[in-house]
Every structure is written in structure tokens, then in C-alpha cells.
N, C-alpha and C positions, 0 to 999 in steps of 0.2 A: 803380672808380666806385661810389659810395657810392648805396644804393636813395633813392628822391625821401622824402623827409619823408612822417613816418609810416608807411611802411610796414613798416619794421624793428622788428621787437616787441621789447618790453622786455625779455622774457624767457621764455626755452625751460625746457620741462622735461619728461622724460622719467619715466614712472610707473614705479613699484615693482617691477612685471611686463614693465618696457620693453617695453611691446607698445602704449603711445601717448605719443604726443607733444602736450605742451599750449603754445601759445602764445598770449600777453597781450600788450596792444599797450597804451599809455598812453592813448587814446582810452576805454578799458572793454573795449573787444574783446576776443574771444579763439577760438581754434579749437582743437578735438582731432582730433586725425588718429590713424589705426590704422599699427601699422608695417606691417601687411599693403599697403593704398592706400598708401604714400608708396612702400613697395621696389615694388609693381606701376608705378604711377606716374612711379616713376621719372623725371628730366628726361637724363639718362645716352643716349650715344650707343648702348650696347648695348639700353636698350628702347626709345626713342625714334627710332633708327636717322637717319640723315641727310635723310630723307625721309618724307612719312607715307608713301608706299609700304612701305617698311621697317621700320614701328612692330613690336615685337614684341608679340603680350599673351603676360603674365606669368602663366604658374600655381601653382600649389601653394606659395603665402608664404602661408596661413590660419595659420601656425602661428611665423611669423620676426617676429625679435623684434633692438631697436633695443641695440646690444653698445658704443656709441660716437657722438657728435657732436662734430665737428671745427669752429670758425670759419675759412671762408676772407674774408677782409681786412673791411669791413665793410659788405659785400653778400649773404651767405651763407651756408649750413653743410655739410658735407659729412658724409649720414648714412652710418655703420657699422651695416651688418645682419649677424645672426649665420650667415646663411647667405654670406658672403664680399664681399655686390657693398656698392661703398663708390666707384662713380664719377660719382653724381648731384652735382653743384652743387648745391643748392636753394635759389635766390636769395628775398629778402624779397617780393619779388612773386608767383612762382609759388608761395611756400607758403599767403601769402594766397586766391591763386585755389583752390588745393587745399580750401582753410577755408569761403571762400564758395561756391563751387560743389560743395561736398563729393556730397552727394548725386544730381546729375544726375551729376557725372564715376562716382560708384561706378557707378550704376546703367546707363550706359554698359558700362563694365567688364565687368560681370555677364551683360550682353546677350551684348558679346563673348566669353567663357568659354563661353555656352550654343550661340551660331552653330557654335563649333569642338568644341564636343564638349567641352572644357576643365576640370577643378576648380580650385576653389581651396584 
């Protein structure tokens, strides 16, 4: 299933340092995301768990960095972190939301890492 119009950006690119991801959408738009928030973030049954009961938070990726991006059909991409996890999907929408909501979801995040005690 193909994401609704427009949401599918033009084009990925991952920096020098693969440590972000830039995507451009033909609108003008564009978002940078860290590969730290996309492997925390993860959409992956192992952080995401099958429930928000079961959400894991993710620590210590301050420092993982993006080793590979795979297209799955043309809804998605499937990032390779160099720390091994490579089973998020990250569909045209959800990387969107990532882009737009960047900063409440990090600062979420961050909250959560300090509730448990947690580093990043």
C-alpha cells in the first residue's frame, strides 16, 4: 500500500557522519532526524512492544550511527544501525510525524530516560 500523496519524500539522505538523516519532500519541506531518536524511536516490535504497556525506552544510542537504508516496496524504509537493530519499518508517515513532532516526542523521551534513572 502506497503512503497517500505527498507524504513520501523525494529524497533520503543520510550525512557524512551517518549520525542524521535528511529528508525533502517536493512541497519545500524537509526534516533532520538524529539516528540516535529514529533507533530510540524506533516503530520495531522490540521498542515499541505490542502494547504501550510494553514500550521499551531505549538508552545509550547517543553515539549509533545510521550503517544502511533499505526501501521496503513504496511505503517505507528499513533503517540499519550500526549497533545491529534493523527491524523498524519506517513508513512515509511516521517519519513525517517524527519530523513534525520532532521536539515534544525528543523531549518526551528525555523525560522518560530521567524518570528511570536512564542515559543516553
Amino acid at each position: 500500500m502506497a503512503a497517500p500523496a505527498g507524504l513520501a519524500p523525494e529524497q533520503l539522505a543520510v550525512s557524512s557522519d551517518r549520525r542524521r538523516l535528511t529528508l525533502r519532500y517536493a512541497d519545500g519541506r524537509s526534516h533532520e532526524l538524529t539516528a540516535e531518536m529514529l533507533r530510540v524511536l524506533s516503530p520495531s516490535a522490540e521498542v515499541q512492544g505490542h502494547s504501550p504497556d510494553q514500550r521499551v525506552t531505549v538508552a545509550g544510542k547517543a553515539e549509533v550511527s545510521i550503517s544502511d537504508i533499505r526501501p521496503i516496496g513504496h511505503y517505507a524504509v528499513r533503517i540499519v544501525f550500526d549497533d545491529g537493530h534493523d527491524s523498524g519499518l519506517y513508513t512515509w508517515p511516521y517519519l513525517d510525524r517524527l519530523g513534525t513532532e520532532r521536539e515534544a516526542l525528543w523531549q518526551a523521551h528525555l523525560a522518560e530516560l530521567e524518570a528511570k534513572g536512564l542515559r543516553r
